[in-house]
DSSP file (Angstrom, degrees, kcal/mol; ACC not computed):
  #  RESIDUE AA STRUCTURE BP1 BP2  ACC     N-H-->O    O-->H-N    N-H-->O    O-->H-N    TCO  KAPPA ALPHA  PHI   PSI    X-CA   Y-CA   Z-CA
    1    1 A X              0   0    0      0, 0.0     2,-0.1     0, 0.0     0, 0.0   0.000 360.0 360.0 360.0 122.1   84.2   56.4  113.0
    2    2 A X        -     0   0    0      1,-0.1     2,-0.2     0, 0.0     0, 0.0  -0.403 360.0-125.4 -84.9 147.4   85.1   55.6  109.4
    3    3 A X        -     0   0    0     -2,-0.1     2,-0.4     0, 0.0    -1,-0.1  -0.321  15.6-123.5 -57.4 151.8   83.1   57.2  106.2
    4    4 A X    >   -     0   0    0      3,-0.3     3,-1.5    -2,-0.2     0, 0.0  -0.957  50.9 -79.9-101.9 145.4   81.6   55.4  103.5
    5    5 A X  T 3  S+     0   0    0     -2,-0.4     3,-0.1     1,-0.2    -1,-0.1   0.073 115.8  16.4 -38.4 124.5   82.9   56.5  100.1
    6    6 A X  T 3  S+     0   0    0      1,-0.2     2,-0.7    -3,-0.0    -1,-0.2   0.022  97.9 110.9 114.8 -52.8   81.5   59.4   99.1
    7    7 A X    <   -     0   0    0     -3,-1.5    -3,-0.3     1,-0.1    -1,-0.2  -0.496  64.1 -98.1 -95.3 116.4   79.9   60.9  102.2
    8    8 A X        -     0   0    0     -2,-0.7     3,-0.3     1,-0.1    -1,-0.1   0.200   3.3-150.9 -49.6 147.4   80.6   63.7  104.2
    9    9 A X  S    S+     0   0    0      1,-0.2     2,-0.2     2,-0.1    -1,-0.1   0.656 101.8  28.0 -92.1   6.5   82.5   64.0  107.2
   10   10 A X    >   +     0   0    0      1,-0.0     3,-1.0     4,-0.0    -1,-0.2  -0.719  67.6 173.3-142.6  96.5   80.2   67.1  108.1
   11   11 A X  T 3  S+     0   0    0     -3,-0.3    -2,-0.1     1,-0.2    -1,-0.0   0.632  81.0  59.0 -89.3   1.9   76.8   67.0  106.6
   12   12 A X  T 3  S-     0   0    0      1,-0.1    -1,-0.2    -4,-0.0     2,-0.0   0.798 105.9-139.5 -89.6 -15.3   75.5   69.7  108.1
   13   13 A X    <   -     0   0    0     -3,-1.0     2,-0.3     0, 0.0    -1,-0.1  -0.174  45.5 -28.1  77.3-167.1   78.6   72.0  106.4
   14   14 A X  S    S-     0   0    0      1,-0.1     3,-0.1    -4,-0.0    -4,-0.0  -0.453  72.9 -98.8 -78.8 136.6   80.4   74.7  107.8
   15   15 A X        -     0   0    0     -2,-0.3     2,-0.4     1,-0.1    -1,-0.1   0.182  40.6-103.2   0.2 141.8   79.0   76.9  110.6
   16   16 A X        -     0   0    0      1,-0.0     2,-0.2     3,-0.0    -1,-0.1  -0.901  41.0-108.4 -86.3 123.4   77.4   80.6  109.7
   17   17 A X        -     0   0    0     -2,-0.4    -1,-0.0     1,-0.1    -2,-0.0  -0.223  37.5-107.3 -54.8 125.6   79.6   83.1  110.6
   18   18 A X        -     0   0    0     -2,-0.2     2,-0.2     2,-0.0    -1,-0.1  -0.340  27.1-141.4 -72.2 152.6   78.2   84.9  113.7
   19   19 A X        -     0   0    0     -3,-0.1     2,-2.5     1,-0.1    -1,-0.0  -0.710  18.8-124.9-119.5 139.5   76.8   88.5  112.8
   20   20 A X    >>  -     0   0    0     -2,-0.2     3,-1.0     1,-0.2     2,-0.9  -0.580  30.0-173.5 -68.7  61.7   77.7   91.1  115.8
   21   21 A X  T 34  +     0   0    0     -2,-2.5     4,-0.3     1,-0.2    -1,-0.2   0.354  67.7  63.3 -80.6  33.7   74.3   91.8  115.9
   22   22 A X  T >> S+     0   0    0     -2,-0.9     4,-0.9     2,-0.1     3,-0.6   0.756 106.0  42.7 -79.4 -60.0   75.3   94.7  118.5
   23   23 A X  T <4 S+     0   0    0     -3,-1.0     4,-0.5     2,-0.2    -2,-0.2   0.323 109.9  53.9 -99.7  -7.1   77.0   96.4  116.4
   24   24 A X  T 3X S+     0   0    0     -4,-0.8     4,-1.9     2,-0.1    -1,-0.2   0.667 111.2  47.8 -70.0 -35.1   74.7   96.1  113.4
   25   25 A X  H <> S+     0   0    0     -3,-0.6     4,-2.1    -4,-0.3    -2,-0.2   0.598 109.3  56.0 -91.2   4.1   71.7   97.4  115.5
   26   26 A X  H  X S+     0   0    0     -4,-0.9     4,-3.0     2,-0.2    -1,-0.2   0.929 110.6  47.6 -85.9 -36.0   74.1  100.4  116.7
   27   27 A X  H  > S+     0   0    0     -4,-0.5     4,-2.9     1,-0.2     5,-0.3   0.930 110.9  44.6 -64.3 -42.1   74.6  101.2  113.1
   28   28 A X  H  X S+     0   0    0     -4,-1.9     4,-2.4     2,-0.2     5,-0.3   0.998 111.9  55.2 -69.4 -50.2   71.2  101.2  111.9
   29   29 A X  H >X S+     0   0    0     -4,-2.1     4,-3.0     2,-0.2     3,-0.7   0.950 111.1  46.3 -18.2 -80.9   70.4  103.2  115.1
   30   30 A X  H 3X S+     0   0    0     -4,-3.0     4,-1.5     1,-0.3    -1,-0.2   0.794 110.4  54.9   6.6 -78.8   73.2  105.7  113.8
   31   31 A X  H 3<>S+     0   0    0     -4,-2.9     5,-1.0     1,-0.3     4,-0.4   0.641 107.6  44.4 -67.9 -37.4   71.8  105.7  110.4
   32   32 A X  H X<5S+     0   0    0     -4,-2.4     3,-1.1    -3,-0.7    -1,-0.3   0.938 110.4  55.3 -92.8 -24.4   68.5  106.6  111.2
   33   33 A X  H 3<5S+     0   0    0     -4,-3.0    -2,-0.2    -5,-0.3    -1,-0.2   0.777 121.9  29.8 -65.2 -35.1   69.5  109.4  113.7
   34   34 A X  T 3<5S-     0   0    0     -4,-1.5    -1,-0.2    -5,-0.3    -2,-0.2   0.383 115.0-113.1-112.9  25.9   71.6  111.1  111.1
   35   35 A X  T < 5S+     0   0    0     -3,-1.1     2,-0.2    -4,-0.4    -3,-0.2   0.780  82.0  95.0   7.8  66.2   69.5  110.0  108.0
   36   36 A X      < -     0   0    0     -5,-1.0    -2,-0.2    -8,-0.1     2,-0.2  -0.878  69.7-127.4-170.4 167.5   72.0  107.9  106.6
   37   37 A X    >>  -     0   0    0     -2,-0.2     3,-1.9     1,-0.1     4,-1.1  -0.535  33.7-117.1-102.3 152.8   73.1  104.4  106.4
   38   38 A X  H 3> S+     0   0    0      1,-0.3     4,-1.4    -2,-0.2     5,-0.2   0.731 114.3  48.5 -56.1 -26.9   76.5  103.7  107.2
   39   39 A X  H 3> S+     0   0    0      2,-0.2     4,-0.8     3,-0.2    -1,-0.3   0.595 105.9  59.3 -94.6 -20.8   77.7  102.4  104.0
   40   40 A X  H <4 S+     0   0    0     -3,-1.9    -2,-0.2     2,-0.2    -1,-0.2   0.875 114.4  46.9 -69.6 -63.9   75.9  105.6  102.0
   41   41 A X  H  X S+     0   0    0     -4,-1.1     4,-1.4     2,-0.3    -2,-0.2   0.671 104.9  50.8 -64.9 -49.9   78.4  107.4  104.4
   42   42 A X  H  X S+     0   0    0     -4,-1.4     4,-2.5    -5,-0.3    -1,-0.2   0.928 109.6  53.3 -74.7 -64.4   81.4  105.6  103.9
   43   43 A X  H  < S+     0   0    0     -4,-0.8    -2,-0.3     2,-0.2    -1,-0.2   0.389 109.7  50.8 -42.6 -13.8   80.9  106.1  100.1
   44   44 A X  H >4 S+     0   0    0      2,-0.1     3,-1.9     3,-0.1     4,-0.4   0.925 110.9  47.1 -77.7-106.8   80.7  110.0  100.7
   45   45 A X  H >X S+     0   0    0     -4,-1.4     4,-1.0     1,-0.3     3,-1.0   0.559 107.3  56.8   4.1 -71.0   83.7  110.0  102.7
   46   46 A X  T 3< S+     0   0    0     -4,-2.5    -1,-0.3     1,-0.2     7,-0.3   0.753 103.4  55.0 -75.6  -4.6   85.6  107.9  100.1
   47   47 A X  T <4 S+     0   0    0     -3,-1.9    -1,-0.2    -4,-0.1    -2,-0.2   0.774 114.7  36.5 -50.5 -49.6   84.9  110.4   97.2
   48   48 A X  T <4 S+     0   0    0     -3,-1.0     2,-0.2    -4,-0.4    -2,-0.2   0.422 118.9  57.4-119.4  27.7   86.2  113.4   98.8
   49   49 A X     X  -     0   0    0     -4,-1.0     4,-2.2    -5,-0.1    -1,-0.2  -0.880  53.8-173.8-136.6 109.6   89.1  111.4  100.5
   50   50 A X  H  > S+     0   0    0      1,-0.3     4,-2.7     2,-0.2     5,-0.2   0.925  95.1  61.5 -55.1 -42.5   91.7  109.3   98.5
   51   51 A X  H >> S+     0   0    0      1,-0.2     4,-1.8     2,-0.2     3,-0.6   0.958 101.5  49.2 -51.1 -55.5   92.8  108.3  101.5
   52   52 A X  H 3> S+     0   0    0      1,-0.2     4,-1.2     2,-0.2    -6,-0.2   0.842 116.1  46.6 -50.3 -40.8   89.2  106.5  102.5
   53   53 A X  H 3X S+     0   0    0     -4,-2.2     4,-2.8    -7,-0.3    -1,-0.2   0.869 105.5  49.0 -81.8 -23.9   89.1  104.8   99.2
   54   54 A X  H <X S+     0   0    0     -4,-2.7     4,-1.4    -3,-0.6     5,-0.4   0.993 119.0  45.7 -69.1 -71.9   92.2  103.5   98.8
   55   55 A X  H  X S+     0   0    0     -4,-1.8     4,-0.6     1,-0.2    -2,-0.2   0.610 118.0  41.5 -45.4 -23.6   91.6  102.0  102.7
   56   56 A X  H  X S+     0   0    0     -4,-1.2     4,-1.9     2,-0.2    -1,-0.2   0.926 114.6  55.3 -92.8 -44.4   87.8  100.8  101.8
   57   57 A X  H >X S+     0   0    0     -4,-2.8     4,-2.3     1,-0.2     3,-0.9   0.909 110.1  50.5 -20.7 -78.8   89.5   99.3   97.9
   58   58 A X  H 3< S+     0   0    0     -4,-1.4    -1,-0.2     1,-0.2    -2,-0.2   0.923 109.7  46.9 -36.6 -59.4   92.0   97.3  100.2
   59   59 A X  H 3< S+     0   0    0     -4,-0.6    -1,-0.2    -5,-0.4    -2,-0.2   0.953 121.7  34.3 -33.7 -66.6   89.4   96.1  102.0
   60   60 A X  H << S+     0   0    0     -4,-1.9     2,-0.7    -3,-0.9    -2,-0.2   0.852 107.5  57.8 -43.4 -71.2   87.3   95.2   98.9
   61   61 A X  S  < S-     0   0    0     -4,-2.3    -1,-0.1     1,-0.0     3,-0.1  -0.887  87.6-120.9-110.9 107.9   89.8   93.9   96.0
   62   62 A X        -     0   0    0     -2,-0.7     2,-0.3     1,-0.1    -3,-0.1  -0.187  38.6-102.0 -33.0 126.5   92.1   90.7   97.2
   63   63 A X        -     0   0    0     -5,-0.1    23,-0.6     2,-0.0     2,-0.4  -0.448  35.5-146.3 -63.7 137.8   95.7   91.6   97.0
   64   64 A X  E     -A   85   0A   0     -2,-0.3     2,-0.6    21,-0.2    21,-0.2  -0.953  13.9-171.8 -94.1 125.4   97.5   90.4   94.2
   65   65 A X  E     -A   84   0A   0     19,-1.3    19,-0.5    -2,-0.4     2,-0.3  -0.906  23.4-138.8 -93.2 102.1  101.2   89.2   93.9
   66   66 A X  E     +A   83   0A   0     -2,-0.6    17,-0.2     1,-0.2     3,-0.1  -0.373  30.9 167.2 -79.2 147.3  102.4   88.5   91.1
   67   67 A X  E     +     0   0A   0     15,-1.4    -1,-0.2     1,-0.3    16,-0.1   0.487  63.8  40.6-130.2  -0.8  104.9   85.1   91.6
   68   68 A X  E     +A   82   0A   0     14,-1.2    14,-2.5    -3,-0.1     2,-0.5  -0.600  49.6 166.3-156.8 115.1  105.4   84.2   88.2
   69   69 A X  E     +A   81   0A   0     12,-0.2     2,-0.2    -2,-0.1    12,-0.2  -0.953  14.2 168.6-118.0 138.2  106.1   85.5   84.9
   70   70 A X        -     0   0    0     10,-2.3    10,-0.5    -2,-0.5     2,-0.3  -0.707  22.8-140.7-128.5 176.1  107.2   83.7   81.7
   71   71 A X        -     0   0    0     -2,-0.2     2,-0.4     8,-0.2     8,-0.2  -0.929  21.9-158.7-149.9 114.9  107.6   84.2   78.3
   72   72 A X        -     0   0    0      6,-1.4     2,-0.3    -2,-0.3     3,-0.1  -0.822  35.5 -16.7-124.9 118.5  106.9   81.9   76.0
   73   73 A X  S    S-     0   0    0     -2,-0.4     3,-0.2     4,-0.2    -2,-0.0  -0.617  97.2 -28.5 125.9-163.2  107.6   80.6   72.0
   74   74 A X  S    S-     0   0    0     -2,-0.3     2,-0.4     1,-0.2    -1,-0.1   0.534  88.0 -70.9 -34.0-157.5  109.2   83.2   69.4
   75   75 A X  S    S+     0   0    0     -3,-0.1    -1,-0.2     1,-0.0     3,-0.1  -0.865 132.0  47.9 -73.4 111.4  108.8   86.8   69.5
   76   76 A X  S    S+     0   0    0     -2,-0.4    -2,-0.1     1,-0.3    -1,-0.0  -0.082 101.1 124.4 115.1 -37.3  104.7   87.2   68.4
   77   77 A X        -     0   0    0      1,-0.1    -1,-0.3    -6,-0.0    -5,-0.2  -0.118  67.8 -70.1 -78.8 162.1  104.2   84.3   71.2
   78   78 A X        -     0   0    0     -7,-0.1    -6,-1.4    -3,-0.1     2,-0.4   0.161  33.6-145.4 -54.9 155.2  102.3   83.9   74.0
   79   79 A X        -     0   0    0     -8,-0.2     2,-0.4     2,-0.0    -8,-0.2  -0.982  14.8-165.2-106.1 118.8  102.8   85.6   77.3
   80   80 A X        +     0   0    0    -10,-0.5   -10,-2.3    -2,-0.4     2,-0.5  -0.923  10.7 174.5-128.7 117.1  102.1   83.7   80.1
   81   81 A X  E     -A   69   0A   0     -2,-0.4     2,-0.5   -12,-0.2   -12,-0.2  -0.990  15.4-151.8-138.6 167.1  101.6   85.3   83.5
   82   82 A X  E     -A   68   0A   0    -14,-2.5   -15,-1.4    -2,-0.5   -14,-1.2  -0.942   8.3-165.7-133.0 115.1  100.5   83.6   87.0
   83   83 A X  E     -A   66   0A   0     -2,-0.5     2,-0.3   -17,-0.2   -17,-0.1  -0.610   6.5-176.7 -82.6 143.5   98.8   85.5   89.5
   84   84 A X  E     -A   65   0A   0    -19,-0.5   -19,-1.3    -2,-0.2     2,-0.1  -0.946  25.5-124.4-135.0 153.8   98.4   84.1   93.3
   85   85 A X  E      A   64   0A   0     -2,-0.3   -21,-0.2   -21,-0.2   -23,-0.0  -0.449 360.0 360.0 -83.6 150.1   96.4   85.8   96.5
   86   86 A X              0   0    0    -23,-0.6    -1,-0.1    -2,-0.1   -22,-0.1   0.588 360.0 360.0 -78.9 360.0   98.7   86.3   99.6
């Protein structure tokens, strides 16, 4: 089936990712049994563990690479650098 110009070949867009919702209601479960919510916890944890923050950061903040650096004009002249995501 051919498009008309313009006009999507999925108008309804992409799926919603499906939500575990097992594993959401075990957390809220959790949470209320030890009165706190998992993410409250996790934030604890990465305060008085370096290890836990660097691991939730990674999580969090896209790796960077850097894949190009130039230098460009005179001495005084712009610096040019180009970041891409792995």
């Amino acid at each position: 089936m051919k498009w008309a110009k313009g006009q999507s070949g999925n108008p309804n867009g992409r799926p919603a990712k499906p939500i575990n919702t097992d594993l959401v209601a075990a957390l809220k479960k959790e949470g209320v049994k030890r009165n706190k919510e998992f993410f409250a916890h996790v934030a604890a944890l990465a305060y008085e563990d370096t290890t836990v923050a660097l691991a939730v950061l990674n999580k969090l903040v896209p790796n960077l690479k850097q894949v190009d650096t130039t230098l460009e004009g005179d001495i005084g002249g712009e610096i040019t650098i180009t970041w891409a995501q792995p």
